[in-house]
GUDREN-646647 format. One record per residue (C-alpha): z, y, x; residue in one letter. Coordinates in steps of 0.1 Angstrom, whole numbers, plus 2048, in hexadecimal, padded with zeros to 3 digits. Each point is the difference from the previous one (the first is absolute). Last residue first. Layout:
% residues N
ZYXa ...
***
This chain:
% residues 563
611CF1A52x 7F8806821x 81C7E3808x 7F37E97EEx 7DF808811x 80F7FB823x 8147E37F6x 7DE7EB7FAx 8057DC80Cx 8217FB7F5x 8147DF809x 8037E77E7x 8207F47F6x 7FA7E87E8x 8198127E7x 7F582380Dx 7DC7F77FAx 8067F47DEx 80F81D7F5x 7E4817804x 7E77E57FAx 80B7FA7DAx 7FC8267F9x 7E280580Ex 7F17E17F1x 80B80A7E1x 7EE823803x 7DF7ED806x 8017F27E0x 7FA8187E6x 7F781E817x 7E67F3813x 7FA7E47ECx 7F18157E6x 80C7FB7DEx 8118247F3x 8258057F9x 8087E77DEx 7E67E77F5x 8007EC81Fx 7F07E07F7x 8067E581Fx 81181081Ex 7F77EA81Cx 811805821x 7FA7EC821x 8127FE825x 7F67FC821x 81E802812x 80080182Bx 7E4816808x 80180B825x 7F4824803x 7FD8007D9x 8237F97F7x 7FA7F37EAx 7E27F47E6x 7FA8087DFx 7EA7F87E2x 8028177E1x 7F77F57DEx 7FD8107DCx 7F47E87E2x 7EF8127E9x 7FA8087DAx 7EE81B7EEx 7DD7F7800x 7FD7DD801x 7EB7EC80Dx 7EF7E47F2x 8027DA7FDx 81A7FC7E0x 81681E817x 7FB805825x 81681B813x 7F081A815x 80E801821x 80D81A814x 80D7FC824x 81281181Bx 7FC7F3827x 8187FB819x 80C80A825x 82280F803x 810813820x 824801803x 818819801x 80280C7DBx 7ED7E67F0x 7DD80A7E9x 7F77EC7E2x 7F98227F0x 7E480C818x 7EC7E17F2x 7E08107F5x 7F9810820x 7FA822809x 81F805814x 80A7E180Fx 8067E07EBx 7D87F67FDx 800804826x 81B7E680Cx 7E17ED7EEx 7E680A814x 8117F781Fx 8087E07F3x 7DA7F77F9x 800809826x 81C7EE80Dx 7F17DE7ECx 7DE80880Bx 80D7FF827x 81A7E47FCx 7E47E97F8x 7FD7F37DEx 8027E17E9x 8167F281Ax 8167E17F0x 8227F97FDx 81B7FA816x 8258027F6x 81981780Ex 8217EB80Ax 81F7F47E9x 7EE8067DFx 8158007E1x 7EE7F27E1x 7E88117E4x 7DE7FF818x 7E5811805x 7E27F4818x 7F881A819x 7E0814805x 7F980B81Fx 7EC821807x 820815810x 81B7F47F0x 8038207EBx 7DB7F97F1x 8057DA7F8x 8238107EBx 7E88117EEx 7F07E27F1x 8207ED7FEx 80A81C7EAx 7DC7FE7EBx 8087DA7FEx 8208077F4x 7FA8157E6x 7E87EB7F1x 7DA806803x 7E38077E6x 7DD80980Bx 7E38107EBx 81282580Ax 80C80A823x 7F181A80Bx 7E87F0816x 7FF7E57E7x 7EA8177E9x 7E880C81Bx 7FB7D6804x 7FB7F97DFx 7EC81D7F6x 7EA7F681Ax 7F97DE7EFx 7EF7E7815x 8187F681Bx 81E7FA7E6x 7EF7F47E4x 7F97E1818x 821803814x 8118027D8x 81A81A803x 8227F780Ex 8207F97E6x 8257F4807x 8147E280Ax 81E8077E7x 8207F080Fx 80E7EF7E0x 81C7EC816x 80A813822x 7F17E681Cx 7FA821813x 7DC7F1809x 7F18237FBx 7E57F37E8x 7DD80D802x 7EC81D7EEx 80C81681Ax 7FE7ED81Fx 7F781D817x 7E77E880Dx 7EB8037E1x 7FB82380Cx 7ED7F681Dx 7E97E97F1x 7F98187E5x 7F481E818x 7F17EA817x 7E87EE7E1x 7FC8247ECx 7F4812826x 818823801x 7ED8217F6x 8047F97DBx 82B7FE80Ax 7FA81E811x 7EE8187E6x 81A7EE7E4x 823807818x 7EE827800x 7FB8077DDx 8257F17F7x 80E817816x 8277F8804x 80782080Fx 8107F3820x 7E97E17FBx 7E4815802x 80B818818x 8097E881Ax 7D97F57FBx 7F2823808x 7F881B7E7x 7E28117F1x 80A80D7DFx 81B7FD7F2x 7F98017DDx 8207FB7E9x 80F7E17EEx 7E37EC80Ex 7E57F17E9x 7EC7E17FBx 7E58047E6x 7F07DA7F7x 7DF8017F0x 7EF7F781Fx 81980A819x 802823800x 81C815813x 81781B7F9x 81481A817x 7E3816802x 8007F981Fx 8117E180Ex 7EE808822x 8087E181Bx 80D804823x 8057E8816x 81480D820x 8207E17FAx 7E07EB803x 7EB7EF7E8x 7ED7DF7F8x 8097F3820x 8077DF7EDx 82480180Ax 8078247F7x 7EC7FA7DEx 81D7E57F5x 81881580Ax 7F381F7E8x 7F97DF7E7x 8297F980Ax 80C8227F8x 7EE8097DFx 8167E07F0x 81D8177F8x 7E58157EDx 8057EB7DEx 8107DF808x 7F57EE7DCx 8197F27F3x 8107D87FEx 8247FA7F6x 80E7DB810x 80E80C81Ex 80D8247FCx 8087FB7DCx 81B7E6800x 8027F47DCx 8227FE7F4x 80381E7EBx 7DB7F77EEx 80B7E07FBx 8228007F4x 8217F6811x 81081D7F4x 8167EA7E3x 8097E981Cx 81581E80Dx 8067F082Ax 7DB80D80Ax 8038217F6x 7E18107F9x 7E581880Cx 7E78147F3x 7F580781Cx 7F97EE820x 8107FC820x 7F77ED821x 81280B821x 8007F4826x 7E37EB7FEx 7FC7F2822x 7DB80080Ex 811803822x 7F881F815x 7F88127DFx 81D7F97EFx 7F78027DAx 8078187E3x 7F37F87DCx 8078157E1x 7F87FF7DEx 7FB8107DCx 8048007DFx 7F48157DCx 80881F810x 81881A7F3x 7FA81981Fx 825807802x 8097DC7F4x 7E67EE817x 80A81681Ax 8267F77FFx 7FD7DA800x 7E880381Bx 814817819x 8227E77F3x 7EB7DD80Ax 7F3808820x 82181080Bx 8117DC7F5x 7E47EB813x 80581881Cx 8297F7802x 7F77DC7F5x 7EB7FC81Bx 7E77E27F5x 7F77E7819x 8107E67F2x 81A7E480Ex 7FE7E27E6x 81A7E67FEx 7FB7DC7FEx 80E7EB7DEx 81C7EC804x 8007D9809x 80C7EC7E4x 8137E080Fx 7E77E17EFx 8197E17ECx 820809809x 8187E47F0x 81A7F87E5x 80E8247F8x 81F7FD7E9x 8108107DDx 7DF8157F5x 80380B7D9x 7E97F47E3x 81B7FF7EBx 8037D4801x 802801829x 7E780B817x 7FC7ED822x 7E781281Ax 7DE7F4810x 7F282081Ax 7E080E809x 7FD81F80Fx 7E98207FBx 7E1800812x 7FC828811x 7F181C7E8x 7F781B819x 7E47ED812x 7F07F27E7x 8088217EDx 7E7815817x 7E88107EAx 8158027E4x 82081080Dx 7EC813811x 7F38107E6x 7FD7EE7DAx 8107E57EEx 8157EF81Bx 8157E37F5x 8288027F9x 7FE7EC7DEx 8078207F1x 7DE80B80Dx 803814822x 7F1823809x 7E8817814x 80B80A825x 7E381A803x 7FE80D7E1x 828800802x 80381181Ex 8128207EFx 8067F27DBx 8207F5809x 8087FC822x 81D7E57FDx 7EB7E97EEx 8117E17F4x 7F57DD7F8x 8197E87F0x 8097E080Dx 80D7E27EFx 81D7ED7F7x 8057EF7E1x 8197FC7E3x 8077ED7E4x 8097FF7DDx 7FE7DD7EBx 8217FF7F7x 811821800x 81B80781Cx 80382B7F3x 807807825x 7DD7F880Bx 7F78187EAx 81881C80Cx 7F87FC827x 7D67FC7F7x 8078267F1x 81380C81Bx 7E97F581Bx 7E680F7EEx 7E47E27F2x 7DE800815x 7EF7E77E1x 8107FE7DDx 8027E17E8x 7E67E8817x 7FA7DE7ECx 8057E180Dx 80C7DE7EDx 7E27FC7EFx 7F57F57DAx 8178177F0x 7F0821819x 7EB8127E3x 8277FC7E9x 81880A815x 7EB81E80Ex 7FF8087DDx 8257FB7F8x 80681781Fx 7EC81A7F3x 8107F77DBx 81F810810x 7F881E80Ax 7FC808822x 81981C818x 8087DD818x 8257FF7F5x 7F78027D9x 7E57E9804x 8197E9814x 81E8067E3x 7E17F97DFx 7F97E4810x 81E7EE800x 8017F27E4x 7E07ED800x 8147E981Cx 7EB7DF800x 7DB812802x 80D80C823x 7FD7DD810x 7DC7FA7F2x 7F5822806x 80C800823x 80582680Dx 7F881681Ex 81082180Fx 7F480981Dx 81980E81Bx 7F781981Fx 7F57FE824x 7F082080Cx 7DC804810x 7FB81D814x 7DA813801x 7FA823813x 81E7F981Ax 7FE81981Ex 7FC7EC81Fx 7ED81E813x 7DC7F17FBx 8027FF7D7x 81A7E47F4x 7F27DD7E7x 8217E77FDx 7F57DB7FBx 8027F47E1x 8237EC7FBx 8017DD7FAx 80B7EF7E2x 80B7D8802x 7F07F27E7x 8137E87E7x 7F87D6803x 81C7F27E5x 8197E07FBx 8128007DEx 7F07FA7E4x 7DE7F3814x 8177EA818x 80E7F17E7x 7E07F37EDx 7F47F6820x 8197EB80Cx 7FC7F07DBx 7DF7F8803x 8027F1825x 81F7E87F4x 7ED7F67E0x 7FD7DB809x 81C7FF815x 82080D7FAx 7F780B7DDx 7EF7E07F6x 81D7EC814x 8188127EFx 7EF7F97DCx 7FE7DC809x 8247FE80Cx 80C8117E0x 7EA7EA7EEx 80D7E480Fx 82480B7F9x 7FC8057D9x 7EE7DD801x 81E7F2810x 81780F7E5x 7EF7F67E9x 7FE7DB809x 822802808x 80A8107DCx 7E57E07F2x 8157E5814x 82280F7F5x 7F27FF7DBx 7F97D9803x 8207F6813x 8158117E1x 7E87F07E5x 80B7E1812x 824800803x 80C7F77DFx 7E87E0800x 8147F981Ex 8218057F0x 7F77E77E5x 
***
């Protein structure tokens, strides 16, 4: 009887065992499945919640004119960022980390929303230090922070045609910053970091690329002339409200270019100024036509042909002159003059009876070794090449050559005409320009011999003497060589009759020059238009200071002192 009793007993032991032990197979089943069989998926499951590959952010190098003077710094600062996903939990706070960041609230339920299927979403780039301080102190899930650099421009609007600007991700849009941001932007490091649950870093696991830094630029700009450059401007295209304007100075000896400046400007660190026609850097990407500053190289141009001699003399009388249905006049009649007359009165009649005189092929040849119509190599971004006549039109048409002999049917930049005049200071070589610090002069080629360069600057020192159309770029103590010039502007193909670009090239001090330097004055509509008292009176004013700052001796003390 007792083992009938015992049975049922034996019977539901036996099916608890046989539970149990399929309750333990399984668990050893599903071990060995996790273990094993789904070891790799699993790793990497965990290591994508919590294992991450940031950048490491470099700084851009710093950009300084030739003294060390910083034009372009970059600063570290905080960006704020969100995860969508992790912020989406805590609705309620929202409304606190608009609040705190000066938003509204649906602006962060926006950028809540667009970023739900990410986990990365900036909330405010270049943060204040304050600012990023009182966030971060709010702890909110799915709130982080990262640290980048921001671009700043000590200089303002003085260099900043030159030094252009950064994006907010810290690349060049436009100047230097642009042209060489290869070499200013570095290769930010590599790194694999452990975040936990809030998206915050609790350990680095290893270095996977060291960022290097970006290189530092040394320009050639003088900040104290870029900054004289840049006031005399400013002020005569408000005194003569102009529509813009522009100035070049170079180094002779080296092709440096100590100052670039253009008007309107802007300042480069007000995103709000960062507009086109602000930005644009007029004295290497605008094109005009050079107007009489060009008379000096076809009176060169005849020197070396043997065309002429500083004793030619040619009648201008009656102070007009026919060219098939073309009238070219002077401003006055001057009657029979030699060639230092003609470009110290800028005769039109006169440049026209010598450039007809001059063989079309030679006289084209030589000119196109001037390099207008060419690049300057300056490796600036937007560098306008320029326009030449057609060589066929060119030796066919004498219209087209008496009209380039005063500087019309061409278009340069103001760089080019700089470099130009810079060729004649040097004495006949023409340098290539260049935006960087030069340790020793550079070579270039001779387009002249020192004779017809001392010569053509001869007759230049002349056109700021008595008589002359420049007397108002004059410099106590020193003696100036330059040329004025007046150029009718263009308008839907034709020219107009009341507007003009006013232009003076320069070069001192005349015994030795040293600065060759270029001023456009686009649309004076205040004061007259002439060069020789729109813009010649700037280069005055610029040189008198500029010679004390370089310290350049006085070649003419005895008429400073007359004075």
């Amino acid at each position: 009887m007792r083992k009938i009793r015992d049975k049922p007993y034996f019977t539901r032991l036996q099916i608890v065992g046989f539970i149990f032990s399929l309750i333990i197979i399984s668990l050893v089943v599903r071990l060995i499945k996790l273990q094993v069989l789904d070891y790799d998926f699993l790793r990497g499951k965990g290591e994508t919640r919590h294992l991450r590959v940031v950048t490491i952010p470099v700084h851009r190098g710093m950009i300084t004119d030739r003294h060390g003077e910083p034009l372009a710094v970059s600063t570290p600062v905080d960006s704020i960022w969100i995860n969508p996903k992790l912020l989406s939990q805590t609705p309620e706070q929202w409304a606190m980390l608009g609040n705190t960041l000066g938003v509204s609230r649906n602006y962060i339920a926006d950028k809540v929303q667009k970023g739900a299927a990410h986990e990365f979403a900036y909330l405010k780039r270049w943060a204040e230090p304050e600012l990023a301080d009182r966030i971060q102190a709010l702890d909110i899930l799915g709130v982080g922070f990262q640290s980048e650099y921001k671009r700043y421009y000590p200089t303002g609007p003085l260099a900043a045609h030159v030094v252009g600007f950064t994006n907010v991700d810290d690349i060049g849009q436009e100047g230097i910053e642009l042209g060489f941001n290869s070499i200013l932007q570095g290769i930010p490091g590599k790194k694999r970091i452990i975040r936990d649950s809030r998206g915050r870093t609790i350990g680095d696991i290893e270095n996977i690329r060291t960022p290097q830094p970006g290189e530092d630029l040394r320009l050639s700009i003088d900040l104290q002339l870029q900054y004289l450059a840049y006031q005399k401007l400013k002020h005569a295209i408000q005194i003569h409200e102009a529509q813009a304007g522009s100035i070049v100075i170079l180094d002779v000896h080296t092709g440096e270019i100590l100052a670039m400046t253009s008007q309107p400007s802007y300042n480069p660190n007000d995103y709000t100024q960062r507009q086109g026609q602000l930005y644009r850097n007029r004295s290497i990407t605008d094109l005009f036509e050079p107007g009489s500053t060009i008379k000096p190289f076809i009176m060169g141009i005849a020197l070396m042909l043997g065309k002429v001699t500083p004793y030619t003399f040619f009648d201008t009388t009656p102070g007009y002159f026919q060219i098939g249905r073309y009238t070219i006049h002077d401003v006055h009649n001057y009657g029979r003059i030699d060639i230092s007359t003609i470009i110290q009165k800028s005769s039109n009649v006169g440049m026209s009876k010598i450039a007809l005189d001059l063989d079309p092929q030679q006289f084209f040849q030589n000119f196109s070794q001037l390099e207008f119509g060419m690049s300057t190599a300056s490796g600036f971004p937007g560098e306008a090449e320029g326009h030449l006549p057609n060589p066929n039109t060119f030796q066919k048409s004498e219209i087209a050559r008496a009209t380039l002999s005063f500087g019309y049917g061409l278009s340069v930049t103001a760089l080019q005409l700089a470099r130009a005049y810079a060729m004649i200071g040097a004495g006949g070589v023409l340098k290539p320009t260049s935006f960087f610090y030069q340790k020793q002069p550079t070579e270039g080629k001779f387009i002249w011999s020192k004779e017809i360069a001392h010569a053509v600057l001869a007759m230049l020192e002349g056109v700021t003497i008595n008589g002359g159309t420049g007397t108002q770029a004059r410099v106590p103590g020193y003696r100036v060589a330059g040329k004025t010039g007046t150029v009718k502007k263009t308008q839907a193909g034709r020219y107009t009759k009341n507007k003009y670009i006013a232009l003076f090239a320069g070069l001192i001090p005349a015994s030795n020059p040293r600065l060759a330097a270029i001023i456009m004055i686009d649309n004076p509509k205040k004061g007259g238009y002439y060069g020789g008292s729109i813009a010649a009176p700037v280069f005055s004013q610029i040189m008198i200071d500029a010679m004390r700052l370089l310290n350049i001796a006085p070649d003419n003390l005895q008429a400073a002192y007359e004075k």
